[in-house]
C-alpha positions in Angstrom: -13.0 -4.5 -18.2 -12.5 -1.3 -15.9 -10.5 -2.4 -12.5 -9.7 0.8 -11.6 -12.5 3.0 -9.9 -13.9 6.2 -11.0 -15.4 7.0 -7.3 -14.6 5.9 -4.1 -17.6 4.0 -3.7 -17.4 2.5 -7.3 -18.1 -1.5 -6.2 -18.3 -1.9 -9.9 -14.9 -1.6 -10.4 -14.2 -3.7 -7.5 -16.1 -6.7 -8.9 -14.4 -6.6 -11.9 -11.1 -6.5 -10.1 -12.1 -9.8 -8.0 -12.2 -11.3 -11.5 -8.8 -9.7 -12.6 -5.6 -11.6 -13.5 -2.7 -10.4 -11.5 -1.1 -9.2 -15.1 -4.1 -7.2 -15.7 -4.0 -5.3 -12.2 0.0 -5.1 -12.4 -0.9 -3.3 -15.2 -2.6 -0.6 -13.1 -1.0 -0.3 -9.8 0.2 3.1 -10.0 -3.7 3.6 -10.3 -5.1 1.2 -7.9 -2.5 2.1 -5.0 -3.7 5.9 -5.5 -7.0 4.5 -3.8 -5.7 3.8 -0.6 -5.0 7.4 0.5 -7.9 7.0 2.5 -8.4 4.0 4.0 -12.0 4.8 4.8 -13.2 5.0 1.5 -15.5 1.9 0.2 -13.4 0.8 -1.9 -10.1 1.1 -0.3 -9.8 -2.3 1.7 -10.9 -4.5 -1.0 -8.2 -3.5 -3.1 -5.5 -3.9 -0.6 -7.1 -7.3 -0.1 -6.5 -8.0 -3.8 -2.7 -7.0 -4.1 -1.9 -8.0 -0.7 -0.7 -11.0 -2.8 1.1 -9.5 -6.0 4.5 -10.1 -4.2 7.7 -8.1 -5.6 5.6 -6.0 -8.3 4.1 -4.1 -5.5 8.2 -2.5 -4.2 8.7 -0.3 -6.7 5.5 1.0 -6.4 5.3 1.2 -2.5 8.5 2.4 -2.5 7.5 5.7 -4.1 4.8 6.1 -2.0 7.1 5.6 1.0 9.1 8.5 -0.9 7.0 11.0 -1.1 5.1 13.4 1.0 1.7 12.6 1.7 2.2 11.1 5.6 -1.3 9.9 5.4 -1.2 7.8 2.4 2.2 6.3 3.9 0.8 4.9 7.1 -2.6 3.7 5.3 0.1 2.1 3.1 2.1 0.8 5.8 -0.8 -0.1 8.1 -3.7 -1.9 5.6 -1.3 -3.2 2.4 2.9 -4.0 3.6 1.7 -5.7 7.0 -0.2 -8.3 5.2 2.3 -8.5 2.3 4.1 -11.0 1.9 7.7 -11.5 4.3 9.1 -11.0 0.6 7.7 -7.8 0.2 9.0 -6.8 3.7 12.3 -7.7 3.4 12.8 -5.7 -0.3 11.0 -2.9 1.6 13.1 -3.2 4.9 15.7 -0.5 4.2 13.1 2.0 3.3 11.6 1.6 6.5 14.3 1.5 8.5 15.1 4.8 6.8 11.1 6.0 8.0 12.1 4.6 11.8 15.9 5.8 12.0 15.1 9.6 11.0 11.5 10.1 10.3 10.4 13.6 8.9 8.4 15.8 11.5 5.3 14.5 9.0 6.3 11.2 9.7 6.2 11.5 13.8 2.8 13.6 13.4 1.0 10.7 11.5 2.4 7.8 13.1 4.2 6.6 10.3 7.3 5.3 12.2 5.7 3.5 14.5 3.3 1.6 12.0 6.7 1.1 10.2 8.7 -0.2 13.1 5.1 -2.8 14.0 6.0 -3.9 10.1 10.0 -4.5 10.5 8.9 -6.3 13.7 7.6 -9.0 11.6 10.2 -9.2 9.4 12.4 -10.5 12.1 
């Protein structure tokens, strides 16, 4: 069963991840989070609406995307997936973005990715 999509409007593949164990789409996160670089595409929202819930298998792979370089992808992150995390997820992510809000890059300031961080570390307190 394919959960991963093969087009951004690929409903297909969102179906079938509805009817996914959490295993199976743990198994494919790297792939699945690589869909939310642009929020407005079909079948970005449904997916954050599916791992929303994953809990602490979704740090490591956040966390990456909070370390890289695509500002973008970081506040669609930030924005549509860690603010309806769990307060679990927030807290293991908390030092990361208190890194993005402390001494955000120029990107960082451009896209808005501090402040969607700081709205997040708001509700971690």
């Amino acid at each position: 069963m394919r959960i991963v999509p093969d087009h951004k409007s690929d409903m297909v593949a969102i179906e079938n991840l509805d009817r996914a164990t959490d295993e199976e789409i743990i198994n494919e996160i790297y792939e699945l989070l690589s869909w939310l670089q642009d929020i407005n595409w079909p079948v970005a929202v449904p997916i954050c609406e599916k791992i929303k819930d994953l809990g602490v298998p979704l740090v490591e792979p956040i966390e990456q995307i909070l370390n890289g370089h695509d500002n973008v992808w970081k506040y669609w992150v930030i924005t549509n997936l860690i603010s309806k995390a769990s307060i679990e997820v927030k807290k293991k992510l908390k030092v990361k973005l208190n890194s993005i809000v402390s001494k955000p890059t120029n990107g960082e300031i451009e896209e808005e990715v501090n402040v969607a961080a700081t709205e997040v570390l708001r509700q971690c307190q």
